[in-house]
C-alpha positions as CSV (number, residue, x, y, z in Angstrom):
1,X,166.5,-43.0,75.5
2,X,165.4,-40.2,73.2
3,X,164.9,-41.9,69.6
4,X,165.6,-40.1,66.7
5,X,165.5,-40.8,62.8
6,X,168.5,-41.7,61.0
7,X,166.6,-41.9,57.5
8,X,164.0,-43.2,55.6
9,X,165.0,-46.8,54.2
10,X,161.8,-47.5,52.4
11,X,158.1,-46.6,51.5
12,X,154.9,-48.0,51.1
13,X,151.2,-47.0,51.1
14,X,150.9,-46.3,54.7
15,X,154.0,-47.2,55.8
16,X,157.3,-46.6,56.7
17,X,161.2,-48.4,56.8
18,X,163.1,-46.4,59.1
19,X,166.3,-46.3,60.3
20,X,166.6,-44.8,63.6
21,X,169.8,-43.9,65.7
22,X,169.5,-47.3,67.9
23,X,171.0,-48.7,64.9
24,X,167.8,-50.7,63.9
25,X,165.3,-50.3,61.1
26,X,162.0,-50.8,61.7
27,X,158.7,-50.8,59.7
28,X,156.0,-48.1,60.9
29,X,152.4,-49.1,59.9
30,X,150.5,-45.8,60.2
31,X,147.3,-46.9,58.5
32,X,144.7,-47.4,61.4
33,X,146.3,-44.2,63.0
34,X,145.9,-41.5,59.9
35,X,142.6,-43.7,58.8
36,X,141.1,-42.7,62.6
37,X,142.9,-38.9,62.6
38,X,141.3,-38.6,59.3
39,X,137.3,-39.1,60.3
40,X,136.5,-35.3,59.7
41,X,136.9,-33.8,56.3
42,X,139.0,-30.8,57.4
43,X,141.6,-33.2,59.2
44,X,145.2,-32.9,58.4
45,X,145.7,-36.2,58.1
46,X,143.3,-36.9,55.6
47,X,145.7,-36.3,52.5
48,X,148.3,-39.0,53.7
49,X,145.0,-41.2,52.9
50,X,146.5,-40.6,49.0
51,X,149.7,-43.1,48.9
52,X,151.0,-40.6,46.3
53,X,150.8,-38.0,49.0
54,X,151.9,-40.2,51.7
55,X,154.9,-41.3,49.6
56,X,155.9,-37.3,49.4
57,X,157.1,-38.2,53.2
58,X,160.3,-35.6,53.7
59,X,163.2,-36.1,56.5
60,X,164.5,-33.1,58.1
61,X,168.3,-33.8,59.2
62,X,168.3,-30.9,61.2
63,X,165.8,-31.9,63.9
64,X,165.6,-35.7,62.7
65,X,162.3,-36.4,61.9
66,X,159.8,-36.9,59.0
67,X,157.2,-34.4,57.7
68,X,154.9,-34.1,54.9
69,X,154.6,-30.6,53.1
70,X,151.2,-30.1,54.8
71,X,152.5,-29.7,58.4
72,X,151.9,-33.1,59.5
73,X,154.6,-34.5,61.2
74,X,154.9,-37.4,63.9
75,X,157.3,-37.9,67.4
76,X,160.2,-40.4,66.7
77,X,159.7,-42.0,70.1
78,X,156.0,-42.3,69.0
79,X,157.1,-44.0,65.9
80,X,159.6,-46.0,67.8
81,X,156.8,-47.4,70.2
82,X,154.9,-48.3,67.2
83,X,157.3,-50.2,64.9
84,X,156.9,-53.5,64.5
85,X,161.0,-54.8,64.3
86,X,161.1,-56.9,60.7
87,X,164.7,-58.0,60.4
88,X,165.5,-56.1,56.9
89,X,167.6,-57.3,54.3
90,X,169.6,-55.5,51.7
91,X,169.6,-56.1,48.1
92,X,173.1,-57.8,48.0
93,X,171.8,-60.4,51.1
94,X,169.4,-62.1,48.8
């Protein structure tokens, strides 16, 4: 199965609630992966370091995915392989 994003639920410093077309949401921790693509001081990644940067994370409907403004963007199956399934609860479930 092909996995694509549905939307972006929630945000945090590093990561991610996302809802994805299997019908689950799913927490992305992408900490340990943007703190070891961001060793060199010219990498991409390094500005998603910032959590006000990181929290400027964009969805693009037509191709859904996520992006930030500086080109850096990630593979929704990737994504999908890394979630960690937290069962999510909305507001009015409390």
């Amino acid at each position: 199965m092909v996995h694509h994003i549905q939307k972006i639920v929630d945000k945090q410093p590093y990561k991610l609630l996302l809802e994805f077309n299997t019908g689950e949401t799913l927490w992305v921790d992408l900490e340990s992966t943007l703190k070891r693509k961001s060793t060199h001081e010219k990498s991409i990644f390094r500005p998603l370091l910032n959590p006000e940067y990181f929290n400027n994370v964009k969805y693009n409907e037509e191709i859904r995915c996520i992006y930030w403004g500086n080109g850096v963007d990630f593979c929704p199956d990737v994504l999908y392989m890394m979630a960690k399934n937290i069962p999510f609860k909305h507001n009015d479930e409390a």
